[in-house]
C-alpha positions in Angstrom: -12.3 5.5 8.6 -14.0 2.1 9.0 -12.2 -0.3 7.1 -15.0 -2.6 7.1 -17.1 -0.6 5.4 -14.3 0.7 2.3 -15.1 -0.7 -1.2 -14.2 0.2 -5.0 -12.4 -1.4 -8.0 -11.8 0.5 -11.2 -13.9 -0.4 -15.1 -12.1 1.6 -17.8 -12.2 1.9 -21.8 -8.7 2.1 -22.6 -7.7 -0.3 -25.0 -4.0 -1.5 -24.4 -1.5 -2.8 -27.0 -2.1 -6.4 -26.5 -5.2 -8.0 -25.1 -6.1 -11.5 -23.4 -8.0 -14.1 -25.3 -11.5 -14.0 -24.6 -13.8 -17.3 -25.3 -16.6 -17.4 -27.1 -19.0 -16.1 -24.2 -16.6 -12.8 -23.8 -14.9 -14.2 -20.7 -11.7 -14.7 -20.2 -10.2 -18.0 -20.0 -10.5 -20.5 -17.9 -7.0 -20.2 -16.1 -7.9 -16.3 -15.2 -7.7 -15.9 -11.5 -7.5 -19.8 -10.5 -4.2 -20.1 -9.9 -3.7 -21.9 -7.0 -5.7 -22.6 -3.9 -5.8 -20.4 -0.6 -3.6 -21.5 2.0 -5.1 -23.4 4.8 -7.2 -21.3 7.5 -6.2 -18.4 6.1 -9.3 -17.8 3.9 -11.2 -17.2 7.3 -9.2 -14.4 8.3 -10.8 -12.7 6.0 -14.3 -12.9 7.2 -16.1 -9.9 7.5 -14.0 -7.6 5.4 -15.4 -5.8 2.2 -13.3 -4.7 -0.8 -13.7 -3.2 -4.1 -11.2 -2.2 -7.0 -10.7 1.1 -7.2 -8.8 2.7 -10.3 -7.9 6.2 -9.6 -7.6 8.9 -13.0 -4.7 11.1 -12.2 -3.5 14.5 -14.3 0.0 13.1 -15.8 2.6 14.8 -17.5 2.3 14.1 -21.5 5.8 15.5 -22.3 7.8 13.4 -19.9 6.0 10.5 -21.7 7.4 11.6 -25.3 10.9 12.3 -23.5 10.8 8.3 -22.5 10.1 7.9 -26.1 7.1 5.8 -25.0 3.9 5.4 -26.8 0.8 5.0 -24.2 -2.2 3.2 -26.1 -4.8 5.4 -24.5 -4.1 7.3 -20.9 -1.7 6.1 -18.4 -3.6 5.8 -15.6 -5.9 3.4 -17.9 -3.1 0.6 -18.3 -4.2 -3.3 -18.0 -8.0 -2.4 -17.8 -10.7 -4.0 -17.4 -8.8 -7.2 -17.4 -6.6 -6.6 -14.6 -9.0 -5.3 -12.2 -11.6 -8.0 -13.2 -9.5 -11.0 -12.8 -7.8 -9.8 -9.4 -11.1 -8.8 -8.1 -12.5 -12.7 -9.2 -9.3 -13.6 -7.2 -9.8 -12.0 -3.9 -13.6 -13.3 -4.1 -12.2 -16.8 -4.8 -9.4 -17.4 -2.6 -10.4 -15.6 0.3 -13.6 -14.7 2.5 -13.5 -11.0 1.5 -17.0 -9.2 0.4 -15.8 -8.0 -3.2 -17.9 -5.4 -5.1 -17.0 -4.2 -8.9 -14.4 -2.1 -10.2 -15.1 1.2 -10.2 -12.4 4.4 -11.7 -12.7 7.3 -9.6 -10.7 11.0 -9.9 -8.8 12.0 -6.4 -11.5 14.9 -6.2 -14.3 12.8 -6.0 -16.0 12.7 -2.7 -16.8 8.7 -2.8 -13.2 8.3 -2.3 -13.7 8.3 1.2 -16.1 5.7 1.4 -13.2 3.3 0.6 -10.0 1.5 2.1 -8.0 1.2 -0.8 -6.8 2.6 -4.4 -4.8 1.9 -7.2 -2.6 4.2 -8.9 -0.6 2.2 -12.2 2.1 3.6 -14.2 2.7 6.5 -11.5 6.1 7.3 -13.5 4.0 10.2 -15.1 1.9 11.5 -12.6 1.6 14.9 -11.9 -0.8 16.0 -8.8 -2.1 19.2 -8.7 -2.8 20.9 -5.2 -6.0 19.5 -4.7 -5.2 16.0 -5.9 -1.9 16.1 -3.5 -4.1 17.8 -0.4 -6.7 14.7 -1.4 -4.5 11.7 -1.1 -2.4 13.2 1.7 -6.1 13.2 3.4 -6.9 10.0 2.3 -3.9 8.5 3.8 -4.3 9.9 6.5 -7.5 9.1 7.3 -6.2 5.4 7.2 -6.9 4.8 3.3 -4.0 2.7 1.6 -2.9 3.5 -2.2 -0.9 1.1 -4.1 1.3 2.4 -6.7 2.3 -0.1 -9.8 4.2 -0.8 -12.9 7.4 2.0 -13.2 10.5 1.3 -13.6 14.3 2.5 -13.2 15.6 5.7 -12.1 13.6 8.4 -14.2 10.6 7.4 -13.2 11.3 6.8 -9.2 12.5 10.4 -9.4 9.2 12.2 -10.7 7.0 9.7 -8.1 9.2 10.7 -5.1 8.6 14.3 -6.1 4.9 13.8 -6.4 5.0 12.2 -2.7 6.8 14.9 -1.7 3.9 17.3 -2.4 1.6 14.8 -0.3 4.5 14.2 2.6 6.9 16.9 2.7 8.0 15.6 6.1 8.0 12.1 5.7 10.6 9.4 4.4 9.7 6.9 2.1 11.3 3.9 3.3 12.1 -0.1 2.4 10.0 -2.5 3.6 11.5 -5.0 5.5 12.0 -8.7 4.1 10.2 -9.7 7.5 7.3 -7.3 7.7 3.9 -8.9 7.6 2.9 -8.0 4.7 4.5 -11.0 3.5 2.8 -13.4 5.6 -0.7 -11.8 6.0 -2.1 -14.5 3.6 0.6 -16.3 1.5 3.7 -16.9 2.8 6.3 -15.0 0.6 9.9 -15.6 0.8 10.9 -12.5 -1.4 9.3 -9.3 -3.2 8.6 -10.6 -6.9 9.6 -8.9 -10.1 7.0 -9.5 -12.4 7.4 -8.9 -15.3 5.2 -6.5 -17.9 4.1 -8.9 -21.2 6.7 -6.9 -23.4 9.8 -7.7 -20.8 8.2 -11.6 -21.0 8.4 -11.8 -24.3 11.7 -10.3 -24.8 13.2 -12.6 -23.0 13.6 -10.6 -19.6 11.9 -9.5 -16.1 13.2 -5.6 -16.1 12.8 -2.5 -17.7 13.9 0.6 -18.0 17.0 0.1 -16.0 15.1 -1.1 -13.1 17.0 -4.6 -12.6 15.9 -4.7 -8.8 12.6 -4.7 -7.7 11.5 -2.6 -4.3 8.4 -3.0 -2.3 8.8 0.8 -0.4 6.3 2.4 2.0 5.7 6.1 3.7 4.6 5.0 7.3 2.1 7.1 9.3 1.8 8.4 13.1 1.7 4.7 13.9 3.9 3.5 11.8 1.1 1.6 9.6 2.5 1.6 6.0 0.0 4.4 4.3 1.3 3.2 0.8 2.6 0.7 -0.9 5.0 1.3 -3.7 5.6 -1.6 -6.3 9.1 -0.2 -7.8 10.6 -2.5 -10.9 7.5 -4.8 -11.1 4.1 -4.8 -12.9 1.7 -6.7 -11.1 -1.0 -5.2 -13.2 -0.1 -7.4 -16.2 0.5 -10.3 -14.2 -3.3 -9.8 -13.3 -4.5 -8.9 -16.9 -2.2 -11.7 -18.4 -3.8 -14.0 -16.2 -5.3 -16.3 -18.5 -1.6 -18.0 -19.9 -3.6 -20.1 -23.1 -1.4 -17.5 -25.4 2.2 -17.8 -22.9 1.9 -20.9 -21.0 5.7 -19.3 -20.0 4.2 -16.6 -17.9 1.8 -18.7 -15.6 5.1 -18.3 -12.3 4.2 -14.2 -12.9 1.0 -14.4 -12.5 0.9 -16.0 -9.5 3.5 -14.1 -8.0 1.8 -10.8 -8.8 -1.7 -12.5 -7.2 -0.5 -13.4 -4.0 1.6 -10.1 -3.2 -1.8 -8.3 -4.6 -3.9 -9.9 -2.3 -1.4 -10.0 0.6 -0.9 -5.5 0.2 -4.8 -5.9 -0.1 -5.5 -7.8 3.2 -2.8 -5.9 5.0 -3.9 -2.8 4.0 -7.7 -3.7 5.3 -6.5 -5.0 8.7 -4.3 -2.3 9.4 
């Protein structure tokens, strides 16, 4: 799989609860994405390299929703878009030298998903793979793809995504990632694994839910031992991307940038190894 030549971001229609302002030209604000500058000489590191969101659509499990007593505004795999994948994808193009291309929302059957490096799988506390979708991303993997898995939280829902990666990895361990790995110095130097929290948590007055006080950046490692996935456990990034554009909660503006810079650090990682 030639990394170089990856690409894909995801462009849904679900509309979620709350929604970032927009200005008068449909945009979103002015603080979306343009957080902080890239660190020095790092942008050129990522000459060369091509990137594109890619959303995947996933079969989920509609009762073990109801049994949460959680009401999903349109389908889970649809959480924080467009916003999310548009403002992270104007991230990456701004702050670093990678060739970014627009979202795009793909199923695990779909034969394009080859053509790219990376995916993004949000809310995975409800996804239920079938045998081709599980035979699909185990290929993917594989192959040298990377899938990121976002926004769940606490025991319950860490239990149904470990069983689902059991069905793509029977054999294999997921495993910590250590405070030192290089994913958190590929592009910003990051002293610790952020919790960021969702825009509900925020405005209740916390970073957690769900009983997930900790949060865990956890891997499955290949052959190699190249992380094949990254698993944000107790954090949603994908708000602190959608939220981006703080004019409504000035309060939330440390989130977002957390959740930028590990983004783009899993995302430069996952395209240079």
């Amino acid at each position: 799989m030639n990394k170089a030549a990856f690409a894909a971001a995801a462009l849904l229609s679900v509309v979620p609860a709350l929604q970032p302002r927009v200005n008068a030209h449909g945009a979103l604000g002015a603080a979306s994405a343009q957080l902080e500058s890239a660190p020095p000489d790092h942008a050129a590191r990522s000459a060369g390299l091509q990137w594109r969101f890619v959303r995947i659509k996933y079969h989920y499990d509609a009762a073990a929703l109801r049994a949460q007593g959680l009401d999903v505004y349109g389908e889970p795999w649809g959480i924080d878009s467009p916003a999310a994948e548009q403002n992270l994808s104007r991230r990456v193009k701004t702050a670093t030298s990678i060739a970014v291309e627009d979202p795009i929302l793909l199923p695990l059957d779909d034969p394009q998903l080859f053509q790219y490096p990376w995916i993004y799988i949000v809310e995975p506390g409800a996804l239920k793979l079938n045998d081709v979708e599980a035979g699909r991303l185990r290929e993917f993997l594989l192959r040298g793809g990377t899938a990121t898995f976002d926004d769940f939280h606490g025991p319950y829902e860490w239990d149904n995504l470990e069983r689902q990666l059991k069905r793509v990895f029977p054999d294999r361990r997921i495993t910590e990632v250590a405070a030192d790995h290089p994913v958190f110095s590929c592009f910003y130097k990051i002293d610790g694994y952020p919790q960021v929290p969702g825009i509900g948590s925020f405005l209740a007055g916390r970073t957690w839910e769900k009983g997930g006080f900790v949060s865990h950046l956890r891997t499955v490692l290949d052959d190699t031992g190249r992380p094949m996935v990254f698993i944000n456990w107790n954090t949603d990034m994908g708000d602190g991307w959608e939220w981006s554009n703080v004019e409504d909660y000035p309060g939330y503006l440390k989130y977002t940038s957390m959740a930028y810079r590990m983004g783009i650090n899993e995302i430069i990682y996952a395209l240079t190894h």
